[in-house]
Structures are given as structure tokens and as C-alpha cells.
RODRENDO-206571 format. One line per 5 residues: number of its first residue (from 1); their letters; for each residue x, y, z of C-alpha. Coordinates in Angstrom, 3 decimals, decimal comma, padded with zeros to 6 digits, always signed. Layout:
NUM> A> X:Y:Z ~ ...
END
This chain:
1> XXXXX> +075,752:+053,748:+192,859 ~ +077,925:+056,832:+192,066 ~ +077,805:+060,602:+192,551 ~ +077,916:+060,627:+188,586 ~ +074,828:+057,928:+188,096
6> XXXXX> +072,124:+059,556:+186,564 ~ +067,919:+059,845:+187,391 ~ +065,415:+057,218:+186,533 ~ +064,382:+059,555:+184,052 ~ +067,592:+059,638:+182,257
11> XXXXX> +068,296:+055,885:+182,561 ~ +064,955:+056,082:+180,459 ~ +066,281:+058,314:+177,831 ~ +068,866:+055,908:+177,355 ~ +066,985:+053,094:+177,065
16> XXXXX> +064,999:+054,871:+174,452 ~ +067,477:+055,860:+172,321 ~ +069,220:+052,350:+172,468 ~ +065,814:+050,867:+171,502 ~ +065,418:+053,318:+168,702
21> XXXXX> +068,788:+052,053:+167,317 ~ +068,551:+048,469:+167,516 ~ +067,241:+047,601:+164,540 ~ +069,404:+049,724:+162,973 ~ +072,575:+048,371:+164,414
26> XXXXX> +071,403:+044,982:+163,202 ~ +071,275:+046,088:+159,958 ~ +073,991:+048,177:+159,794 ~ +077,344:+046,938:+158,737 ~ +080,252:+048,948:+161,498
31> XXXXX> +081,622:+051,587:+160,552 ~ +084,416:+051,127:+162,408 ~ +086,688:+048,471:+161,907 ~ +089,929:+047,409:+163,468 ~ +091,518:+043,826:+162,617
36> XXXXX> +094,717:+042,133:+164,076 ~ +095,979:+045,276:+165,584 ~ +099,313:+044,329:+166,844 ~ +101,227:+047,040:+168,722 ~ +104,643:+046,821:+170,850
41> XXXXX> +107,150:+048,585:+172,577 ~ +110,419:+047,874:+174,057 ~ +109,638:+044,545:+176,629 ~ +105,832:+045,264:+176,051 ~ +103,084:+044,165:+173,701
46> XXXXX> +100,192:+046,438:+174,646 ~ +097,737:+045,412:+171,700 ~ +097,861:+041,624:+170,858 ~ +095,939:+041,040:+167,565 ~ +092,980:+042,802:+168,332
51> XXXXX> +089,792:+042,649:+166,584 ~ +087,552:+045,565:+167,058 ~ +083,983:+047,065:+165,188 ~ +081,736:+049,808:+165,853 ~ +078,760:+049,884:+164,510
56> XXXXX> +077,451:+053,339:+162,926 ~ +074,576:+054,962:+165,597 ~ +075,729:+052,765:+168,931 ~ +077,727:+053,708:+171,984 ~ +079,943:+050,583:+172,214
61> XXXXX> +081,797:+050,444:+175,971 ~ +084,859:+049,906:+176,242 ~ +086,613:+048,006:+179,532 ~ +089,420:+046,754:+180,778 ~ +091,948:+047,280:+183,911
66> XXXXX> +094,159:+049,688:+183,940 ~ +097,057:+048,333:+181,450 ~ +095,025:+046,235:+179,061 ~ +095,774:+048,264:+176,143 ~ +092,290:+050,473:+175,822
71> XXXXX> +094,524:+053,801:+175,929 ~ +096,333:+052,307:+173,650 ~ +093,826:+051,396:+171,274 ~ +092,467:+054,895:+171,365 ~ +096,549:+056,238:+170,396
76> XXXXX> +095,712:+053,564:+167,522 ~ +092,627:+055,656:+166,138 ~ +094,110:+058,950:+166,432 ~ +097,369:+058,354:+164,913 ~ +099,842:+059,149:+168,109
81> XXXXX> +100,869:+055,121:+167,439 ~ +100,930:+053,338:+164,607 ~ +100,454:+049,174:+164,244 ~ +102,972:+047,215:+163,440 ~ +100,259:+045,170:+162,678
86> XXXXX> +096,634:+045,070:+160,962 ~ +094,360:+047,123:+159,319 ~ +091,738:+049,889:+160,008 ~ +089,246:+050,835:+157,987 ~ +086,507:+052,776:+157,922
91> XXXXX> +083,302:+052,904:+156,002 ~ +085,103:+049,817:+154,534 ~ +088,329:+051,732:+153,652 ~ +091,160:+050,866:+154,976 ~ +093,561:+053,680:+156,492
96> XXXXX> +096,546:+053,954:+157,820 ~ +096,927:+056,622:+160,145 ~ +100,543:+058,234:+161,043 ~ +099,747:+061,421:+162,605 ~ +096,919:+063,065:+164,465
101> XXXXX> +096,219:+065,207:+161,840 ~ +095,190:+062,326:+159,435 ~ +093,021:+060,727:+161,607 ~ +091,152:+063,842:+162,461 ~ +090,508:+064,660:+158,486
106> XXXXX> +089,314:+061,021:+158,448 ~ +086,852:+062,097:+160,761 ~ +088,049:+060,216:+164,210 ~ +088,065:+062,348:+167,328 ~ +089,122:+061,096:+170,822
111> XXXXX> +087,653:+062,979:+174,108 ~ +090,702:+062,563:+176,400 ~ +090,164:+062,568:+180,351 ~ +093,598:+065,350:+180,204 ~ +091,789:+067,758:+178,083
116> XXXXX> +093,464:+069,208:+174,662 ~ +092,935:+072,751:+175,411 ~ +094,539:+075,941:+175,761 ~ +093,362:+077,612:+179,078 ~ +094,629:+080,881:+177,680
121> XXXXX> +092,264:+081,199:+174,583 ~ +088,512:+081,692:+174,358 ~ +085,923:+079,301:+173,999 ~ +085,408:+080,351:+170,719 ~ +089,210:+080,254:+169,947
126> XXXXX> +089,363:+076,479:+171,034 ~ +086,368:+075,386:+169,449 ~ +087,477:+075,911:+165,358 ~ +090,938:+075,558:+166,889 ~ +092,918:+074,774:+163,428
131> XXXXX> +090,540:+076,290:+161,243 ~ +089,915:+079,385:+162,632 ~ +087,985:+081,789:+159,675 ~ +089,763:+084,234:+158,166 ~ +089,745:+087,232:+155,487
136> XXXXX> +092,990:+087,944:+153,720 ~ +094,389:+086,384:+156,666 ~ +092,651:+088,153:+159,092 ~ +091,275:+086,619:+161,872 ~ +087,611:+087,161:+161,061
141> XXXXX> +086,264:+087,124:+164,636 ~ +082,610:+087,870:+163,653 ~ +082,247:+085,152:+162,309 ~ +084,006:+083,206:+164,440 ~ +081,923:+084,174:+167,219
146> XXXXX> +078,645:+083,012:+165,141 ~ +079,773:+079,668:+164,188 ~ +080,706:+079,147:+168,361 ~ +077,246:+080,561:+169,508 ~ +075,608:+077,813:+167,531
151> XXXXX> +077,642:+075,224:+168,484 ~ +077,113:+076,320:+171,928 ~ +073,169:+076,191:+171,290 ~ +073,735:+072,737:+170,196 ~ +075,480:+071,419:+173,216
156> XXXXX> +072,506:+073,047:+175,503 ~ +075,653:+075,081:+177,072 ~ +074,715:+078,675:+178,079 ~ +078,722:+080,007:+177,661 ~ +079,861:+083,655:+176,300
161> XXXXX> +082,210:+082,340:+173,375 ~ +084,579:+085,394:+174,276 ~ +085,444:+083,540:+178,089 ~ +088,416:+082,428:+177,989 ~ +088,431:+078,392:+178,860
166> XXXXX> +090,446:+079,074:+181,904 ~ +087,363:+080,328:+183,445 ~ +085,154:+077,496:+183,112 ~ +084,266:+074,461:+185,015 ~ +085,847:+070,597:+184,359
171> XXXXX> +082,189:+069,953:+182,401 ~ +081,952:+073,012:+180,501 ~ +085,393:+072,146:+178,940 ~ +084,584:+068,563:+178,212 ~ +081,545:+069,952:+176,195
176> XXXXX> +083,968:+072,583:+174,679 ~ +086,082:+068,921:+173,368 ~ +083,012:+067,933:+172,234 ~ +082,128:+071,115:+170,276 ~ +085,092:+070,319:+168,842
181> XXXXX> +085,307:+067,344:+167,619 ~ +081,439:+068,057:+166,097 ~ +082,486:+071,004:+164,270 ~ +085,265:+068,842:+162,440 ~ +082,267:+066,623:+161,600
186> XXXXX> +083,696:+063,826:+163,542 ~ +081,915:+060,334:+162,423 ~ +084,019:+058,562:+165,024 ~ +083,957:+059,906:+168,737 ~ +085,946:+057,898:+171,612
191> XXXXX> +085,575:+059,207:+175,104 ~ +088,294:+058,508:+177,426 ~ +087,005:+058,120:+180,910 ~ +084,649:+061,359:+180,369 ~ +083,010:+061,896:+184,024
196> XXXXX> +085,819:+061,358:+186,238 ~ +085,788:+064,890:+187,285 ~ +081,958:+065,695:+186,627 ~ +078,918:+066,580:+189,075 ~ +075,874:+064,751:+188,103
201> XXXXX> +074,169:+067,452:+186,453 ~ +077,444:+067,286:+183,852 ~ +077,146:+063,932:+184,018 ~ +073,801:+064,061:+182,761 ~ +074,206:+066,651:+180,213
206> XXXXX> +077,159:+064,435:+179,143 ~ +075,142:+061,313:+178,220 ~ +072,350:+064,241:+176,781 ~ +074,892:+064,408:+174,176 ~ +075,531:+061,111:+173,332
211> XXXXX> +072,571:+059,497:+173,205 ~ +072,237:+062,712:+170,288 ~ +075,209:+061,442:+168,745 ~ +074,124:+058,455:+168,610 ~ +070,478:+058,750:+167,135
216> XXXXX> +072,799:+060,620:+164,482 ~ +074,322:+057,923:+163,466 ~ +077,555:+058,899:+164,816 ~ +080,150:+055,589:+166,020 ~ +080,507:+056,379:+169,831
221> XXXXX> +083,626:+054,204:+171,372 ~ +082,611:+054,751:+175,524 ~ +085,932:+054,342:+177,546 ~ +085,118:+053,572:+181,626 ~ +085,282:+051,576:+184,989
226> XXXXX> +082,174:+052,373:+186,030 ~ +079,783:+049,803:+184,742 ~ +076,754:+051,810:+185,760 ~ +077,754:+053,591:+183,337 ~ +078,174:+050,603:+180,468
231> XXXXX> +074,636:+049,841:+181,981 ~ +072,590:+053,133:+181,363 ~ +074,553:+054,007:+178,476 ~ +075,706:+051,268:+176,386 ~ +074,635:+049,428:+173,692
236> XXXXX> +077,555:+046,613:+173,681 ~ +080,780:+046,032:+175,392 ~ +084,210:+044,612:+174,383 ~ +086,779:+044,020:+177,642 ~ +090,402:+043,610:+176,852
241> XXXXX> +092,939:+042,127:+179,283 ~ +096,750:+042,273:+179,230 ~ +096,322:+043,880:+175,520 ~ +093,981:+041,010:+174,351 ~ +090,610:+041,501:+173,267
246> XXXXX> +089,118:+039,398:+175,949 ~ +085,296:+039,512:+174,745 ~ +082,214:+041,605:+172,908 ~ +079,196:+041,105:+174,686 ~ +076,260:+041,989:+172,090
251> XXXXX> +073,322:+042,738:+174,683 ~ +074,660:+044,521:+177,488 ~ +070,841:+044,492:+178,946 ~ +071,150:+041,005:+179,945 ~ +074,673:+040,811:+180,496
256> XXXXX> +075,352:+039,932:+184,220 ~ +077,789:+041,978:+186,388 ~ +079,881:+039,464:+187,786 ~ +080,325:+038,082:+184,164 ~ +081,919:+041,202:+183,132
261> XXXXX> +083,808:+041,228:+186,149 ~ +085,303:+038,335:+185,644 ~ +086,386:+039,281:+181,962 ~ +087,850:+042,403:+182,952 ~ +090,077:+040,386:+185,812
266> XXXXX> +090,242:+036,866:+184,798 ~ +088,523:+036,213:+188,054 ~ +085,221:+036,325:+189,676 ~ +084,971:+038,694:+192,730 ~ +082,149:+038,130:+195,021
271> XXXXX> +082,678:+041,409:+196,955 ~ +084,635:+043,851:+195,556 ~ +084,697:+045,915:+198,712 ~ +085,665:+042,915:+201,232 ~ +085,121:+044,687:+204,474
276> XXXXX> +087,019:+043,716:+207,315 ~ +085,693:+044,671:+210,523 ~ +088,001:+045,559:+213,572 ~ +088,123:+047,255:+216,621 ~ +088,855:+051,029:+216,701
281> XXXXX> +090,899:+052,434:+219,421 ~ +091,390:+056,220:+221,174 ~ +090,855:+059,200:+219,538 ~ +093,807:+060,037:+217,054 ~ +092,972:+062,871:+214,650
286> XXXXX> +090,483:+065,581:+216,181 ~ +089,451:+068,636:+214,101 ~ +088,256:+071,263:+216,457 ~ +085,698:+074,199:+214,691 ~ +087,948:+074,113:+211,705
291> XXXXX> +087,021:+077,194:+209,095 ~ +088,300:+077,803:+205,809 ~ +088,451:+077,852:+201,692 ~ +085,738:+075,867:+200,784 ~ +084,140:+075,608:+204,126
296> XXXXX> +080,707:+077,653:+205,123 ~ +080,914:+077,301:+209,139 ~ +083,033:+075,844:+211,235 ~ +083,854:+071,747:+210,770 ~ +084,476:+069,592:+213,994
301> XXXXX> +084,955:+066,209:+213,806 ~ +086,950:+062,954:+215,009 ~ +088,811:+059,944:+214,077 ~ +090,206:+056,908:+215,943 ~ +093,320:+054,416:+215,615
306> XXXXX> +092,006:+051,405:+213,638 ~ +089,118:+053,029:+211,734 ~ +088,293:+054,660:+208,260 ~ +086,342:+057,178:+208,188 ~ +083,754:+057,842:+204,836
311> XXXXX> +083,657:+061,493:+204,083 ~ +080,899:+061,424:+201,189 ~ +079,107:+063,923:+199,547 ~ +078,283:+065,372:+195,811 ~ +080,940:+068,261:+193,859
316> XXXXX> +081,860:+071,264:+195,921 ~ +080,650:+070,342:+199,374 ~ +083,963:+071,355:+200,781 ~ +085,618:+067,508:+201,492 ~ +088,610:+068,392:+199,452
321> XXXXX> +089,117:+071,447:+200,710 ~ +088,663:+069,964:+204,135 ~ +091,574:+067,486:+203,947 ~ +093,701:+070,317:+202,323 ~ +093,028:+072,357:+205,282
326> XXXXX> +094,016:+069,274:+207,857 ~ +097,276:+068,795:+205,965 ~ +098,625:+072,272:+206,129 ~ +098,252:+072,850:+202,371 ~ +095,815:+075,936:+202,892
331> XXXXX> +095,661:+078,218:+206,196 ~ +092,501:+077,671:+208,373 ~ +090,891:+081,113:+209,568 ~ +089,619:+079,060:+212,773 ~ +089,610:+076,437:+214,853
336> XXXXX> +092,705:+073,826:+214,840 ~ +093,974:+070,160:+214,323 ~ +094,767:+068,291:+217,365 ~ +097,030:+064,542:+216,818 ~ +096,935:+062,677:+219,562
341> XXXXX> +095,234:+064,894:+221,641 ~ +098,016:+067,580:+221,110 ~ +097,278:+070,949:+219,170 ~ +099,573:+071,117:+216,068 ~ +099,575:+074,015:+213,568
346> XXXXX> +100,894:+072,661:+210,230 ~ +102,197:+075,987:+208,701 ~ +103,141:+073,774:+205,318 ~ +102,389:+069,718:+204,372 ~ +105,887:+069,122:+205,929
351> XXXXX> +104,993:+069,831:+208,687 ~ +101,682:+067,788:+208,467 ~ +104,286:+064,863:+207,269 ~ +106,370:+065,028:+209,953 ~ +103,904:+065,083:+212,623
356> XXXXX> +102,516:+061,803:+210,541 ~ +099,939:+063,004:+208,686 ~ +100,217:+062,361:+204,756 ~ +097,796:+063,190:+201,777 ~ +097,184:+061,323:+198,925
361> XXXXX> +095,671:+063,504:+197,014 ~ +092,245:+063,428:+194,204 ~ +093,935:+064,579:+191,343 ~ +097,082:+062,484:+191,915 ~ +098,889:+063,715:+188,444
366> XXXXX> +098,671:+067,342:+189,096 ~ +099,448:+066,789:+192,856 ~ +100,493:+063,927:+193,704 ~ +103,584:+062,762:+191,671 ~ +106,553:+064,252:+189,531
371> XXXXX> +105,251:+063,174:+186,193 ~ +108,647:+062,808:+184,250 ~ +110,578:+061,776:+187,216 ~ +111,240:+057,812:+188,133 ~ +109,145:+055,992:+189,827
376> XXXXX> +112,143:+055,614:+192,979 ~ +112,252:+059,185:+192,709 ~ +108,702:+059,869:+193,538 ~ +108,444:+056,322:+195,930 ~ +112,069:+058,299:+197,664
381> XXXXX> +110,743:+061,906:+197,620 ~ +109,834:+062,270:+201,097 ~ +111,719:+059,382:+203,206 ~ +114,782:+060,175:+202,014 ~ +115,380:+062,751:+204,367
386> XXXXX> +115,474:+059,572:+207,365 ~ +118,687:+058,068:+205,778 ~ +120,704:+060,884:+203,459 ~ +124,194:+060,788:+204,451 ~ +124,272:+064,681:+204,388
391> XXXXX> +121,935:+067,378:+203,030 ~ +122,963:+067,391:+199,370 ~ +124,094:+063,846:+199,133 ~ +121,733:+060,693:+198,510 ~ +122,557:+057,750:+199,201
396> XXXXX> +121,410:+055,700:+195,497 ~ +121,692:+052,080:+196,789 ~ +119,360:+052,538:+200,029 ~ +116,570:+054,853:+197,527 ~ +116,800:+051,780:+195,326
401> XXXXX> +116,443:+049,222:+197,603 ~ +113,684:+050,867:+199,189 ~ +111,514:+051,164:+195,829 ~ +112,453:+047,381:+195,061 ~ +111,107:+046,461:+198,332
406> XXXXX> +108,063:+048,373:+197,703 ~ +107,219:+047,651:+194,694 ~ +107,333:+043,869:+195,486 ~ +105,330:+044,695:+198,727 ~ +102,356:+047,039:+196,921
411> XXXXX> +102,727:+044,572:+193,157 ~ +103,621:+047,395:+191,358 ~ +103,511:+046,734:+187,593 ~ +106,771:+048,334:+186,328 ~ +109,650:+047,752:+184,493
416> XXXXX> +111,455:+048,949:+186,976 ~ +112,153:+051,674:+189,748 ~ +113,655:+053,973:+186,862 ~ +110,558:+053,826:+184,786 ~ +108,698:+057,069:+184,501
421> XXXXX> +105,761:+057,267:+186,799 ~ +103,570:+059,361:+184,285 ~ +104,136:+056,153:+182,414 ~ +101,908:+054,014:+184,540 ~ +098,760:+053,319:+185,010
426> XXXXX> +096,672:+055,147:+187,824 ~ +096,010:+052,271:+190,092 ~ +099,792:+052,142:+190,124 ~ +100,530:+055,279:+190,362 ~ +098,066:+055,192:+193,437
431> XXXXX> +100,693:+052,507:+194,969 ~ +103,520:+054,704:+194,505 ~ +102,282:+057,465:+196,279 ~ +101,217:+055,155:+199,273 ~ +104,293:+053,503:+199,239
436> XXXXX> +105,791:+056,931:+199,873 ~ +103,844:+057,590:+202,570 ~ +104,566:+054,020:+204,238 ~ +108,327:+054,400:+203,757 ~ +107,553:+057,126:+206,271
441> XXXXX> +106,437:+057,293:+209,728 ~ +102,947:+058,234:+209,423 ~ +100,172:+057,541:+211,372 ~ +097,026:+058,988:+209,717 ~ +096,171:+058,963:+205,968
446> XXXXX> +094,125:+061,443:+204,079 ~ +092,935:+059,662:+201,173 ~ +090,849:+061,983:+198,880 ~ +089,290:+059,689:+195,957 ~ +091,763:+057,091:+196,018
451> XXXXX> +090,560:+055,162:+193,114 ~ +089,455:+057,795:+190,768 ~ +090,150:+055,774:+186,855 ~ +091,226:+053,042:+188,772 ~ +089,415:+049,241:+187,136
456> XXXXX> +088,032:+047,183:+189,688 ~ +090,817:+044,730:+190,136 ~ +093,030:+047,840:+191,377 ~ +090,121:+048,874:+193,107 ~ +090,383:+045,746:+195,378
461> XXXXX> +094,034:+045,881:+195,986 ~ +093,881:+049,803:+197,412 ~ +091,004:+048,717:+199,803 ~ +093,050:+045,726:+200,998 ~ +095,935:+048,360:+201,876
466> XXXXX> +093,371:+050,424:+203,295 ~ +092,134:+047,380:+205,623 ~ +095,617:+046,565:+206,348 ~ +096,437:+050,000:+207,456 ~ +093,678:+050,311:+210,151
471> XXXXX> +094,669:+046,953:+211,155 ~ +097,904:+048,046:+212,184 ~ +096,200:+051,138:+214,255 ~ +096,964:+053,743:+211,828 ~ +093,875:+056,016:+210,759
476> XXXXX> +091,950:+056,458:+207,294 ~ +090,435:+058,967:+206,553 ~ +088,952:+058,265:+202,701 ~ +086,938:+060,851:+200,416 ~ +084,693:+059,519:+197,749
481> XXXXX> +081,951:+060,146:+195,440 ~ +081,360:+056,877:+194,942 ~ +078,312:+055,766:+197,094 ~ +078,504:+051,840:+197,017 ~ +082,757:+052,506:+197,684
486> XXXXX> +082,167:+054,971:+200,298 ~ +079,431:+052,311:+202,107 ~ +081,450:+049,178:+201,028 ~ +084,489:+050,554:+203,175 ~ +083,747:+052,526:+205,791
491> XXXXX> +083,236:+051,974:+209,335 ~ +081,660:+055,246:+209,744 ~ +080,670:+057,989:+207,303 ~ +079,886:+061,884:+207,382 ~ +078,200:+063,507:+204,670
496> XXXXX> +078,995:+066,926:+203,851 ~ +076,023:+069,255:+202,515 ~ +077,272:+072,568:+200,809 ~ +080,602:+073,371:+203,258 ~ +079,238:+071,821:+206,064
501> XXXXX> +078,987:+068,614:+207,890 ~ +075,512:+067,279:+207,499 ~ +075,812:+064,586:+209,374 ~ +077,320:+061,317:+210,345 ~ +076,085:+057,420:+209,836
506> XXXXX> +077,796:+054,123:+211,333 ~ +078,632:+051,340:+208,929 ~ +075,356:+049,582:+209,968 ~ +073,067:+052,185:+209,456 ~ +074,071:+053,350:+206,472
511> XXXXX> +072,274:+053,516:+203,195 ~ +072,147:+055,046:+199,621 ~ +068,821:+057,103:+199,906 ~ +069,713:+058,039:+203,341 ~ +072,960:+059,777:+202,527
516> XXXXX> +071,960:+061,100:+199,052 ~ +068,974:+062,761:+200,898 ~ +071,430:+064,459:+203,435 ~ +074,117:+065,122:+200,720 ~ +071,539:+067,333:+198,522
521> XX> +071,323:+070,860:+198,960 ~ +067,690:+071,946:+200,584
END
């Protein structure tokens, strides 16, 4: 159970509309339809002959671990790559699609989890994006603002089309793709991970819309790792593995969850979590009336060597802010940090880091690695400072020794340590950053959703690091929205309500209704 899982009453809707649509599916030959897709790079084949339909008025899921070619696929549809092999074809026409611009006039539009926006414009502006109306060349904004209000009434969103996107929330621009994509008249619709970022009222909203879409006959292609999701939303499932279409399973209603599990990771995996219990020790991380962004009153609270701590609660109850506060990264107004029973005052995360105190942090692109720079660079970023020869110098053949020995330690898929980090996938970008953070000398990690759009199999591997670190004494402290992670893991978990700490429940006593009832606002 997630922070994003929807009511009873919604899981109803959805069943409704998928009922509505069976018979129609049956009959219906897809719409969609993708045959031998070969596609390789240098070293790589990310699609392996991969057969793929879509049936016109179904939400088909689509999963796979990170690296199994379902980004891939989705480049494949909107024309960023081309096959070197196969055919596509649509409505039973085949197409051939070499840039994005084709594959949108085909009427194919992909809902990316990095949204295609620009912050600067207006709603409006971004919706007919491309086509904006004109007279004699003139933008005709009358107009303009008309055709947005509508589409705005459509999507149930209650947004001025004069705001500039900028100004709006993670879940009002996703519905701004959407808009869109609808106002191209978009027959095809893939969404790419869609609620990463969303509360569950967006989440909600979200599957509002496609369960519309979909009693419009429209070819829905549902890209996730949660498979709550696949459940409540889905009508069937395909999982591809290591760029192979792995399987299509027709009735995802009476498909069984370890099943799909072990499509997704050639395995089966009786407990995804796999808790290890252990002994905490003293007191090592102590926040003392701590007041800030984010925060309504003042936050105390405690951590010990050996344990991980479960900081759960739902969007914009302060736990990210919280962390950022700990690490230095914004300036408390009150109260203070104490490591080891000593007072520190982290003017900047250096400081934090060199007291031992690291971040990992939820939106690990934006904040958590250099994007275009090597994956040694980013593993190197912070540790180098232990063995540079001098200030300006580096010293090459210890930074790449140091990200070999890492990324055999952590089983980081990679080339190599000169690969690109933006390149890889999250759950391995989720290893570089803790590698960095290991090549240092910290003692207590902040970990704030550290498997956000990370598949199940990665999912595992982070918890066994997490295990292994409170094993060795160090502390965890580990933010999620994810209710069965944040149970599955934690030794002990506080629940923040609205910039405040609500409360706090040992491992044993913990349950979903219990800290859903103290997460909600009263």
C-alpha cells in the first residue's frame, strides 16, 4: 500500500470501466501494433525482437526493471529512436517514425515522468504549444484562451490559463501534458511512470482521466513499478526483461503477484523487504526543537547506531524539508542538531558531510548527481578531497580505482566508470550516490525516498545496503511514501501530520490503518 493508492471507491471506478470495455477489447482488433522491434546501440541491445499490441479502449501496463528496454520502447513510439528492426503500425498501417514530429501527427503522445514543458510560458501557451492560433500571424490570444478554458473543464482542473506553469504544482502540470496530448487528438497515450511525484488526490484525478480515455476508445500504454497500480488500473500487462518481451498476461484480475514478480526478475521473491532485525545501540543523531521551512512547530526527535528509522507520511508534511534542515541545506530558525551527543551547526551540507552526515536526496537527478558528468566523477565528487595530492590536482588512477571497486561492490550496471550517469537507470544511479557517501567517512544517512522509479529487483538490493549499513552501527534515517516499504524496513517509524511529528510506532506495532489515520490531516 502506497501514499499514491487510491479509495475503495475509485478501485471501483476502475473496475467499472474495465468491465465496460471487455467485450469490446475482445472484439476489437489493437490498434497498436509493434512486431520484431529490434533496437541497439554501441555494446547494447536494448529491444530484442519485441512483439507488442494495444488494443483500442484498454490501459495495457507496462513492467519491467529498470534497464529492460520499456523507456526504450516508448523512444520507439515517439520517434527519438528508430528500429533497426520491425514494423509499427497502426490502425493496421504500418509507419515508420524518424522524428517526434511524425509520430505526434500520427497521433502517438508519450506522458514523460521529466515533463516537456516550458516553466516560463502560460498554461495556455503550453497547452496548443506548436499550434498556437493566429490571425495574419498574430498571436490570437482570445482565442487561445477559449480553446485552454475548455480543455481545462475537461481535465476537472480549476487553473487560470494565463498562470504561467512555473506556478503550478507536479499534478497540475502532468494534467497540463495531458491537455496536451488531447488537444493534438492523440489516439495513442503512453504514460511514463505518471505518479511518482503525485499526492493521492492527483493520483486519483490521474486515473479519473484515464479510465475517460479509455471508455473513449483511446490506446493507453501504463508505464510503472507499482503493481497496485497495474492492479486498480489495468486491463493487461506485458513485462520485458533485459530488452526481451518476457510475457502478456491477458487478465490481470487473476494474475498472481508473485507471478509477475518473478517475470519482471527472473526470480521469485518471497519478501521483498527481507527485514533483518538487530540490536540498536546509543543515541547517535538527536534533533533538539528543530524549526524551519516546511515545519509548523518545533520537531524533536532521536536516532540510534544500528537502527533505521521510518519517517512516513502523505505530500507536504514537512519530512523533506526536515532532512534538508538536518543536513545544513536550509537554516533552522530554532532548536539544533546534536551527533553524538555534541551540538553541531552545519552552516552548509559540507559541513553536515564532514561531521558524517550525508543526504541522498528524493529527487536524485535534480539533486543528487551531475547529469552529464561520469559516473567516477559523481562516485569521486566528495571523497576526493581524502587523497588529492594538492588542491587543484587529482590524482586519476586512485578516483578510478575507487569507482571500479565500487561498482563491483554496489553491482552497478555500467559500461564503465566513464559512462554518463544521466545515462543509467535510477536504481543505479541510487548506487552511485551511496557509493559516494561510503567512499566517505560517514556515520548517519539521510535517505529521502530512496527507491522512487526504482523496479522491485533494485528495490531489494538498496534495502540490503540499508540492512548492511545498520549492521555495521551506522544510522538510517529513510523517508517514504510508500506504506508497505516504510513498514517492511523499519525498526521504528514517525509519522508526520501537516509540519509536525504526529507520532511514533515500533516495528511491532505498526500497521497501515494506524499510520494512515495519524498521517491525515484532522
Amino acid at each position: 500500500m502506497t501514499e499514491t493508492m487510491t479509495h475503495a471507491s475509485a478501485q471501483a471506478r476502475a473496475n467499472a470501466a474495465r468491465n465496460a470495455n471487455a467485450g469490446a477489447q475482445q472484439g476489437n482488433r489493437a490498434y497498436l501494433e509493434l512486431d520484431g522491434i529490434t533496437v541497439s546501440f554501441p555494446g547494447v541491445r536494448a529491444l530484442d525482437r519485441v512483439a507488442l499490441d494495444v488494443r483500442a479502449g484498454e490501459v495495457h501496463g507496462l513492467m519491467g526493471e529498470n534497464g529492460a528496454g520499456k523507456s526504450t520502447l516508448l523512444k520507439v513510439l515517439s520517434g527519438v529512436n528508430q528500429p533497426q528492426e520491425g514494423t509499427l503500425r497502426l490502425g493496421g498501417e504500418e509507419h515508420r517514425f524518424t522524428t517526434t514530429k511524425a509520430a505526434l501527427d500520427a497521433g502517438i503522445a508519450i506522458i514523460y515522468q521529466e515533463l516537456h514543458l516550458v516553466p516560463e510560458l502560460t498554461v495556455a501557451e503550453n497547452l496548443m504549444l506548436g499550434q498556437l492560433p493566429n490571425r495574419l500571424g498574430v498571436l490570437d490570444e482570445g482565442t487561445l484562451v477559449k480553446r485552454a478554458m475548455d480543455e481545462l473543464k475537461r481535465l476537472g482542473e480549476r487553473i487560470d490559463p494565463r498562470t504561467p506553469v512555473k506556478n503550478l504544482s507536479i499534478g497540475q502540470r502532468q494534467m497540463i501534458e495531458i491537455g496536451k496530448a488531447l488537444m493534438r487528438d492523440a489516439r495513442v497515450i503512453a504514460f511514463d511512470e505518471p505518479t511518482s511525484s503525485l499526492s493521492a488526490r492527483e493520483t486519483e484525478n490521474l486515473f479519473r482521466i484515464i479510465n475517460a480515455l479509455r471508455a473513449d476508445g483511446r490506446a493507453i500504454i501504463y508505464v510503472t513499478h507499482r503493481m497496485d497500480e497495474v492492479y486498480e488500473l489495468c486491463d493487461r500487462v506485458t513485462v520485458f526483461r533485459d530488452g526481451k518481451r518476457i510475457e502478456t498476461f491477458d487478465s490481470v484480475a487473476d494474475l498472481d503477484r508473485n507471478r509477475l514478480i518473478a517475470a519482471m526478475v527472473g526470480r521469485s521473491i518471497e519478501d521483498v523487504y527481507g527485514y533483518r532485525p538487530r540490536e540498536a545501540g546509543d543515541v547517535l543523531l538527536e534533533a533538539k526543537g528543530l524549526l524551519g521551512p516546511g515545519l509548523a512547530e518545533p520537531v524533536s526527535f532521536a536516532a540510534r547506531r544500528g537502527e533505521i528509522v521510518g519517517f512516513f507520511g502523505l505530500v507536504g508534511a514537512g519530512r523533506s524539508e526536515l532532512m534538508k534542515l538536518i543536513y545544513g541545506a536550509t537554516r533552522a530558525s530554532a532548536g539544533h542538531v546534536e551527533l553524538d551527543g555534541k551540538r553541531v551547526n552545519f552552516a552548509s551540507p559540507r559541513d553536515a558531510v564532514r561531521a558524517g552526515l550525508a543526504l541522498c536526496p528524493e529527487d536524485r537527478k535534480q539533486e543528487g548527481i551531475v547529469a552529464i558528468a561520469s559516473v567516477a566523477d559523481n562516485l569521486n565528487i566528495s571523497a576526493r578531497r581524502h587523497f588529492s595530492p594538492a588542491r587543484f590536482l587529482l590524482d586519476a588512477r586512485r578516483e578510478r580505482d575507487l569507482a571500479q571497486d565500487y561498482i563491483k561492490k554496489l553491482a552497478i550496471k555500467t559500461r564503465n566508470g566513464e559512462t554518463a550517469i544521466g545515462t543509467l537507470s535510477g536504481g543505479n544511479q541510487q548506487k552511485v550516490i551511496l557509493s559516494r557517501w561510503l567512499a566517505e567517512r560517514i556515520e548517519v544517512f539521510l535517505m529521502d525516498e530512496p527507491t522512487r522509479g526504482i523496479d522491485v529487483g533494485a528495490r531489494a538490493e538498496i534495502y540490503n545496503l540499508l540492512y548492511e549499513l545498520a549492521e555495521a552501527g551506522k544510522t538510517v534515517i529513510m523517508v517514504s511514501s510508500d506504506l508497505a516499504e516504510v513498514i517492511g524496513v523499519a525498526d521504528r517509524i514517525i509519522v508526520m501530520r501537516e509540519g509536525r511529528i504526529a507520532g511514533s510506532v515500533p516495528k511491532a506495532e505498526a500497521s497501515p490503518d494506524e499510520l494512515i489515520r495519524m498521517a491525515l490531516p484532522r
